[in-house]
C-alpha positions in Angstrom: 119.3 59.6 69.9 117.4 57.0 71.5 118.9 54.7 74.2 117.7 51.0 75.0 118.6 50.1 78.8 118.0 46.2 79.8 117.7 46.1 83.4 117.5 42.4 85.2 115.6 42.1 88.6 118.6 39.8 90.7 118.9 39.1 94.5 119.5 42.0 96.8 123.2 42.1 96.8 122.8 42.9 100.5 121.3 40.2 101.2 122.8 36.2 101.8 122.4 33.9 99.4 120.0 30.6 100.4 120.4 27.2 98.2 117.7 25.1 97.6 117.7 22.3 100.2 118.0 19.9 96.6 120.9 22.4 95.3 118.8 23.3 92.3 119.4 26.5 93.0 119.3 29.6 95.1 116.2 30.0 97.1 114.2 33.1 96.0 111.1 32.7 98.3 110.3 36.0 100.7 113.5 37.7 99.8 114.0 41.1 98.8 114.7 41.8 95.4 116.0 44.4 93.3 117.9 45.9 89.9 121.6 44.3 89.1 124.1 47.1 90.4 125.3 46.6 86.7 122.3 47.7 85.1 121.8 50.4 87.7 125.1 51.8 86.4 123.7 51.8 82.7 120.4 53.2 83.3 122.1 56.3 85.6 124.6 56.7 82.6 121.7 56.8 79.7 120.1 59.5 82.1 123.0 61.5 82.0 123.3 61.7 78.5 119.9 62.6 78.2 120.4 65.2 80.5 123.2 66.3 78.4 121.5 66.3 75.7 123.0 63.6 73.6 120.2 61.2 73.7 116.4 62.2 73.9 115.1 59.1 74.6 115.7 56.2 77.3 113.5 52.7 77.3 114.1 50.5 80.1 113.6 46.7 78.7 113.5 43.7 81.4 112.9 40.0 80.6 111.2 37.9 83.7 108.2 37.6 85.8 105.5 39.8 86.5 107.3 41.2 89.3 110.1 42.2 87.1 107.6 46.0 87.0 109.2 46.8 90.0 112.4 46.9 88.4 111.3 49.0 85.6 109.4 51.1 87.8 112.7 52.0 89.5 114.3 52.3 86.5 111.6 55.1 85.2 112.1 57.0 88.7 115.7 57.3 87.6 114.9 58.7 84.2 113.9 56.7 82.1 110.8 57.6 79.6 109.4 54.3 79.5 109.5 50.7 80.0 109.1 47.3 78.3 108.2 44.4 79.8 108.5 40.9 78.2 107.2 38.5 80.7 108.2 34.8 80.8 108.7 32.4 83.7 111.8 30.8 82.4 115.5 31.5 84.0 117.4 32.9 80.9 120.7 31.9 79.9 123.0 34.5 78.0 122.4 33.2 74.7 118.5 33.2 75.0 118.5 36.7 76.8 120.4 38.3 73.9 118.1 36.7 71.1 114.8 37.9 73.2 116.8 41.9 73.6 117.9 41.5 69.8 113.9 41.1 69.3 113.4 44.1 71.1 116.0 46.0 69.7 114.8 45.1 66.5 111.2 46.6 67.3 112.6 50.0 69.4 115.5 50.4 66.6 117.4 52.5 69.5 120.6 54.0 68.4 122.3 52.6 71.3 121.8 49.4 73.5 124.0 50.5 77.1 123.7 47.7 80.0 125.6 46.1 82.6 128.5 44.3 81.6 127.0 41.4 83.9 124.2 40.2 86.1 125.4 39.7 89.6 123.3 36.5 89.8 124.8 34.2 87.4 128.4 36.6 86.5 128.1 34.8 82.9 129.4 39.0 81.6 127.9 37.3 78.2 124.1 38.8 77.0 125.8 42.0 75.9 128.6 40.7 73.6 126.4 37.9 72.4 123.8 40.4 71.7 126.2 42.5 69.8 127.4 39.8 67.5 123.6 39.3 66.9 123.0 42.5 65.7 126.1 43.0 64.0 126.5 46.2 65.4 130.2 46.8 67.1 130.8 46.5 70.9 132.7 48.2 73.6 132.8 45.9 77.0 133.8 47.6 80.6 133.4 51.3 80.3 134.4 53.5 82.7 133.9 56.4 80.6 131.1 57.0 77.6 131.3 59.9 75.5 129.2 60.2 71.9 129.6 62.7 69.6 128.8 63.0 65.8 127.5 59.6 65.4 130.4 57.6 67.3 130.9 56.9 71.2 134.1 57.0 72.8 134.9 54.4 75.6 137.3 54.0 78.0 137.5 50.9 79.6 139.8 49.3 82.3 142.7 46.9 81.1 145.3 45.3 83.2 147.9 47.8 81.4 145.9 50.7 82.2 143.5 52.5 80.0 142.3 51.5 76.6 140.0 54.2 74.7 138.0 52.7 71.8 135.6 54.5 69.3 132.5 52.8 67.8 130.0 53.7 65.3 126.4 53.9 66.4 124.3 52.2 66.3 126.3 50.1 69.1 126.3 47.8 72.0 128.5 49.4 75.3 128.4 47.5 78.8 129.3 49.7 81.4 131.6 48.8 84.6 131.7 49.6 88.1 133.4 53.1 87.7 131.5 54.7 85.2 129.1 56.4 87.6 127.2 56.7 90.8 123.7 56.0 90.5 121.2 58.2 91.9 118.5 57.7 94.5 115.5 58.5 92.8 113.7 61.2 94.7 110.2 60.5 95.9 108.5 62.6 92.9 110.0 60.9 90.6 108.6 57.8 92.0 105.4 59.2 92.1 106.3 60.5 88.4 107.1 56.8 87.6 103.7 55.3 88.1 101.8 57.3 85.0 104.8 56.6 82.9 104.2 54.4 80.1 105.0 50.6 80.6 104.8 48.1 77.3 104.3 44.0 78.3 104.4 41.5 75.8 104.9 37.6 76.2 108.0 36.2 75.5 106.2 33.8 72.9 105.4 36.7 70.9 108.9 37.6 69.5 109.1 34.8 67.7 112.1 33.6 69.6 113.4 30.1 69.3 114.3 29.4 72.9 117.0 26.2 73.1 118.9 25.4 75.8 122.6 24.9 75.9 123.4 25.1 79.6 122.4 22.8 82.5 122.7 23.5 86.1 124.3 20.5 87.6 124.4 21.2 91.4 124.8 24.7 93.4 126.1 24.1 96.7 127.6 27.0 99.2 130.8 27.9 99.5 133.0 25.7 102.6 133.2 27.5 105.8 136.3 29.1 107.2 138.0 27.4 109.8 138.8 29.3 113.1 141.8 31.6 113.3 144.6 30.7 116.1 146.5 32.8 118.1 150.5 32.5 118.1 152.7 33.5 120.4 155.2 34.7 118.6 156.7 35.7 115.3 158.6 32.4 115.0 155.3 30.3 116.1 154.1 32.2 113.0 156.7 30.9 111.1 156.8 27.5 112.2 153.1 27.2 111.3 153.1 28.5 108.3 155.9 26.1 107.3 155.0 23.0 109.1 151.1 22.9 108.8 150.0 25.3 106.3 153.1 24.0 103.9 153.2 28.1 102.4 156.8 28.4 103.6 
């Protein structure tokens, strides 16, 4: 079974957010980037099935700049047997992304597409369902538990009334959620094992993709700042407060 992984190279979640001094955006320059935690998630995930023998193939696929090699590279130190890159300098919306992946999909014919369920960037949690629908291949959002076995993969995912468990035929679309896994650190020789391991770039203009836009960032300003605490004296100042100047009470 081969496995398709797309990984997306985001802001550091460690590190603070910037906007552009004409809120166009968030300011990229000199900062350290890395792979959405999502995608992280799905990549570690695809590894363990391969080291479970389900699947015997995992391709790392990332849409962005040059720099986006990194990303991939980190992704192959995890596990993965190789990496494509489509390079393009434009900022992806969901729908766009998922036509470019389907493109790819439609040239690695995996048996499985598994990726974050989001991109901690712009938190559209989009590209995967709308990737599914282009495919026409069924989808299972969220999981926090992937099992496959006799050409169907079992998901559970998180609901607010618990636990749902869904079964899908393969080929399929799964996003994976924060408690699937644990990602690994990838040691230094597979680092050093990641460098000789094949990496495929083509141009986004050579998938034949019709890129359109449908979304338009208006203005991205930071969030307000939080106004100093206050001490109170007593339990009935807190009261008092709460009723008379916060109006909660």
């Amino acid at each position: 079974m081969k496995i398709l992984t797309p990984v997306k190279r985001v802001l550091d979640y460690n590190v603070k957010a910037r906007v552009k001094a004409d809120q166009s955006g968030v300011d990229l320059a000199n900062v350290k980037m890395s792979m959405n935690p999502f995608d992280e998630i799905a990549v570690e995930e695809a590894v363990r099935l391969k080291e479970k023998g389900v699947a015997s193939e995992v391709v790392a696929v990332s849409i962005g700049v040059q720099q986006c090699q990194e990303t991939l590279r980190t992704a192959l130190a995890m596990g993965a047997d190789k990496a494509v890159l489509v390079v393009t300098d434009e900022d992806l919306e969901p729908l766009n992304a998922a036509k470019a992946l389907k493109a790819v999909v439609e040239a690695q014919k995996p048996d499985m597409v598994l990726m974050g369920k989001q991109a901690i960037d712009g938190d559209n949690n989009a590209t995967g369902q709308m990737l599914a629908a282009l495919l026409g291949w069924p989808q299972a959002t969220f999981a926090s538990k992937v099992e496959v076995e006799g050409g169907k993969a079992r998901v559970t995912r998180e609901v607010d009334g618990g636990l749902q468990t869904l079964e899908v035929d393969l080929p399929a679309v799964i996003t994976t959620d924060l408690r699937l896994n644990e990602p690994r650190y990838a040691s230094l020789p597979n680092i050093m094992k990641a460098r000789t391991k094949p990496m495929e770039t083509r141009q986004l203009a050579e998938l034949g993709v019709e890129l359109k836009p449908h979304l338009q960032v208006l203005k991205v300003t930071e969030p307000p700042k939080r106004k100093a605490g206050v001490k109170v004296e007593s339990a009935a100042d807190l009261v008092m407060k709460l009723k008379n100047e916060a109006g909660v009470l």
